[in-house]
N, C-alpha and C positions, 0 to 999 in steps of 0.2 A: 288439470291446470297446465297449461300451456306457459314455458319459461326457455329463456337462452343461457346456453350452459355457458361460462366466462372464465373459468377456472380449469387448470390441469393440474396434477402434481404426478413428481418424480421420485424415484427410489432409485439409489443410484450405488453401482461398486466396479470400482476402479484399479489398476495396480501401477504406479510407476517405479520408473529406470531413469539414472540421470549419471550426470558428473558434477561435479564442483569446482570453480573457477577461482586460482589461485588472484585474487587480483592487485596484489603485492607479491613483489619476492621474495618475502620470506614464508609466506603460507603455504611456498610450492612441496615442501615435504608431508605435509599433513592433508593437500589435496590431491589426492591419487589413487583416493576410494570413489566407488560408483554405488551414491545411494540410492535405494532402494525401498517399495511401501507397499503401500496401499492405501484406500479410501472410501468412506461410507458415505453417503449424503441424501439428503431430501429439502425439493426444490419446488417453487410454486409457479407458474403460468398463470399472469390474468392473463384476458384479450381484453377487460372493460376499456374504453374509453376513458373514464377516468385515471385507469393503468398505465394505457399506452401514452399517454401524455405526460409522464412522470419521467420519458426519456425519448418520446417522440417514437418507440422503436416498441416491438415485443419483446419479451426477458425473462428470465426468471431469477428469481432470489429465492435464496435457501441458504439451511445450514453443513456443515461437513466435517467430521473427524477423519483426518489424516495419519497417520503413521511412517515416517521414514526411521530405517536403518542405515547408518552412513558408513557400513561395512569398515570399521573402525574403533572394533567397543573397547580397547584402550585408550584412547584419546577424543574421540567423538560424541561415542557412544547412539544415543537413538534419541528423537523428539515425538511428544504428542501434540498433535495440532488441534485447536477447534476454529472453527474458520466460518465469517459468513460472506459470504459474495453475492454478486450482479451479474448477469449475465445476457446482455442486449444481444439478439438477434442481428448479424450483418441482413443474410438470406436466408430466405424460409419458405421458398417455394417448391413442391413437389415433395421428395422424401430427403433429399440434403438439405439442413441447417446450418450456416457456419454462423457464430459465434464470437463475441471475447469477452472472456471473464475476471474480472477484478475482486480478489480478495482480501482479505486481512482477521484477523485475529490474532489467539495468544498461543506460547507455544511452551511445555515444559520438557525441559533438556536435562536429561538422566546423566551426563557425563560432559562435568565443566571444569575449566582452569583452575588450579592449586600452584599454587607457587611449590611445592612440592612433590606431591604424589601426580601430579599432573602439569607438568610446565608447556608443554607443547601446544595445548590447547589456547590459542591467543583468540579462537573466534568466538567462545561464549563462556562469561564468565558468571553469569545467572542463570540460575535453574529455571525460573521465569522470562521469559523474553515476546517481541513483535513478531510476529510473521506478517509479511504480504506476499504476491502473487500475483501472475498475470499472463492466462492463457489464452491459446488462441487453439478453439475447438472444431475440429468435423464433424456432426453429427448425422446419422442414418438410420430412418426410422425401418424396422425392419416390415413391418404391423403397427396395427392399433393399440400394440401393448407393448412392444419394446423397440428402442432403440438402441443401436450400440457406436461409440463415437472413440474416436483418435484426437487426442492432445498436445501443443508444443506450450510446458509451459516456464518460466521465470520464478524462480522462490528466492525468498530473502528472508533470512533471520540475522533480529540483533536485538539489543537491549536497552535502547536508545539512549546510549552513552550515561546510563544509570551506573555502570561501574567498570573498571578497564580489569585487562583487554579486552576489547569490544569489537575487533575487523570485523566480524558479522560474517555472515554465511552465502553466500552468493551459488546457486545449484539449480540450474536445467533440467528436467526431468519431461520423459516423454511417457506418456498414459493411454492405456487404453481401458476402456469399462461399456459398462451397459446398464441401460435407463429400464427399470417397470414403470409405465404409465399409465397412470389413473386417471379415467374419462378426458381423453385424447380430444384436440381439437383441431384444428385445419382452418390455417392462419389466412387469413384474407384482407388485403390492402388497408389500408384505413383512407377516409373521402379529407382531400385535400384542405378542407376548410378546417381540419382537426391540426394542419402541418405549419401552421402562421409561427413567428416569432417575431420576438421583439430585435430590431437590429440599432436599436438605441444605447448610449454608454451607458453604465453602470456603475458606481463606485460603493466601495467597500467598507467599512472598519470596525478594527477588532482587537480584540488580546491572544495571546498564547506564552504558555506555560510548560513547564521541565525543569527534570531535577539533570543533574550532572555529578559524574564524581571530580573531586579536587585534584584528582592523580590521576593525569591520563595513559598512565605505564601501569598503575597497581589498585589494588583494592584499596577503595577511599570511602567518606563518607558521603551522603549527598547531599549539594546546594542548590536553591532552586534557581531558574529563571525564568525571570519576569519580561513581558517584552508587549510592545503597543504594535500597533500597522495600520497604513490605511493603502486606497489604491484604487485606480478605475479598470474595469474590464470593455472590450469592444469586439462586438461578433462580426465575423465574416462571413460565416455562414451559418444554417441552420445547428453545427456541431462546434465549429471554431471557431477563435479567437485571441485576441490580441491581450496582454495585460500589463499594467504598470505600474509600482508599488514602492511606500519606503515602509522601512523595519526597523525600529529600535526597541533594545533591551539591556537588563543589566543582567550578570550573571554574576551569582556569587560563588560558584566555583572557581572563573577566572581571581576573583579578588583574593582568594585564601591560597592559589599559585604565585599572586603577586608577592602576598605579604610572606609567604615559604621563599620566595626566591631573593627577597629584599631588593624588587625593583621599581621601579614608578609606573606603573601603566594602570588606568583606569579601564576598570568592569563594565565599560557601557559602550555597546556596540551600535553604528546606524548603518544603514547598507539602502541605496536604492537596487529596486530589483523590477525586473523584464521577463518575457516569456507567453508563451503558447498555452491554451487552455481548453479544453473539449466543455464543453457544455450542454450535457445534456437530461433536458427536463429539470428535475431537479438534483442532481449532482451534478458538479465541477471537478475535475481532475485538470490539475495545475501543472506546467513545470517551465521551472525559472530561476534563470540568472540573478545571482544576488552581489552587486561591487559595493565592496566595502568603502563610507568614508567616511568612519571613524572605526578603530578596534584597538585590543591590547596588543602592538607589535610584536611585542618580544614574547609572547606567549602564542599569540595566532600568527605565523608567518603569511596565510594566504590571505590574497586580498578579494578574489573572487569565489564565490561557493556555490551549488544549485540546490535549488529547494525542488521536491516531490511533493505537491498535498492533494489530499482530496478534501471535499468540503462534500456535503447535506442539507438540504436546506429543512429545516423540519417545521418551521410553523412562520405564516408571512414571511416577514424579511430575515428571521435569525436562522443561524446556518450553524451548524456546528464541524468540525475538521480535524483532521490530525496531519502533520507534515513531517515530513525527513529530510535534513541538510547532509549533505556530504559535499566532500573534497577532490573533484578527479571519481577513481575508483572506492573510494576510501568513506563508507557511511560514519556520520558522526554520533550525531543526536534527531529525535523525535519530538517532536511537540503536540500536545489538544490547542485546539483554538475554537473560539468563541467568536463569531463573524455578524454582522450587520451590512444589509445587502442594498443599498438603495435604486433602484430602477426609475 
């Protein structure tokens, strides 16, 4: 029987080197280790057409246990990562593939903040926390059965402001590893009629949800927040895009600040929000400007914040997503969200 093979997979093991990036001044004494890892992974390759249309591009996805040492076991200590990522194909012609790959997963932190035995520690105060990631890969296939690839990639942990201190972890690391390959393939163009999109608006809406703690200096309990959205997207190209968005919610950990502080400011916050969006096949990767015009003053002093999200679309129009606000430098909180895509 005569068939076309459509699948590769990978077995993969890596090591990285990095630094840590003070990005406040006060984290500058406890950033000045150079962590350090390792990494196991295994990775799938379709080439179906069905595949390839899921990001217009070839890719692989798989899963990965990580390891860093942040050269710091009094204050640091080490995290275990499990991670799953994407990995779209820029180029793939001949034996160089470059690459970029978007992660995320959980990560458990052996050595967290104690108001005591460990005060220094202000960037992870959960033993449980988020990771993401996002590299940018050389790969070179050596043969038919291995390749070995060079790495620049971006890590981030934090706890999504489930409990303070939370600065979160911000650390560079540069990798190098090597792929076994099982039933190797040799990737070839895909016919133009497969490369059509829609260049028509799109609008959006949805909920999202997070807990917060009450105390954003100390260990609190958590409150949830609740929050609505809606928004139209507009493509420019086959990848990019334009988007535009309002956001409200209430947060009840703002409300148990207010009523600790004994001041008047209500828990419900609106923000129109802007920004750029990749869109490809079926994930969206978001990032956008959020101006506040309504919030608790005297509790949030910034009027402006940006949002990171990524969205999924997983069946017709529903999407499912997780996003991260921050301040400047400064990650705050995470959210799930729950999206309705209309085309």
């Amino acid at each position: 029987m005569l068939y076309s093979q459509t699948t590769s997979r990978f077995y993969g093991f890596k090591t990285h080197y990095g630094s840590i990036i003070a990005h406040t001044p006060d984290l500058k004494p406890i950033s000045q280790s150079n962590p350090y890892g390792f990494q196991i992974e295994m990775s799938t390759l379709r080439t179906s057409d069905k595949a390839w249309k899921t990001c217009f591009c070839y890719g692989r996805t798989g899963f990965a246990f990580t390891y860093f040492n942040y050269a710091n076991p009094r204050v640091l200590g080490n995290s275990y990562n499990l991670i799953y990522f994407v990995e779209p194909y820029f180029t793939y012609q001949g034996d160089f593939k470059l690459s970029l790959r978007g992660a995320i997963g959980a990560t458990y932190l052996d050595t967290i903040f104690d108001e005591e035995s460990n005060p220094d520690n202000v960037l992870f105060s959960t033993h449980f926390s988020f990771y993401l990631a996002l590299s940018l890969n050389l790969n070179y296939h050596i043969n038919e059965k291995y390749a070995i690839n060079v790495s620049a990639n971006y890590n981030h942990i934090s706890n999504g402001g489930q409990k303070q201190p939370n600065k979160g972890m911000n650390f560079p690391t540069l990798s190098v590893g090597i792929d076994r390959i099982i039933d190797n393939i040799k990737l070839k163009p895909k016919p133009n009629e497969l490369k059509q999109y829609d260049r028509s608006w799109a609008y959006y809406f949805g909920s999202f949800a997070s807990l917060r703690s009450s105390d954003r200096e100390a260990e609190s309990s958590n409150h949830p927040l609740i929050g609505i959205m809606g928004g139209a997207l507009k493509p420019f190209s086959r990848i990019n895009g334009f988007n535009l968005g309002l956001e409200l919610w209430y947060d009840w950990s703002d409300e148990r600040i207010a009523q600790r502080l004994a001041i008047d400011n209500s828990a419900f916050s609106s923000a129109l929000t802007f920004g750029h969006h990749f869109s490809v096949g079926n994930f969206y990767f978001l990032q956008q400007f959020g101006v506040y015009v309504t919030r608790p003053k005297n509790i949030q002093k910034n009027w402006l914040y940006q949002r990171y999200s990524f969205w999924y679309q997983i069946a017709n129009r529903w999407t499912i997503g997780a996003s991260l606000i921050a301040y400047g430098r400064v990650a705050d909180h995470m959210d799930a969200r729950l999206i309705y895509v209309i085309k």
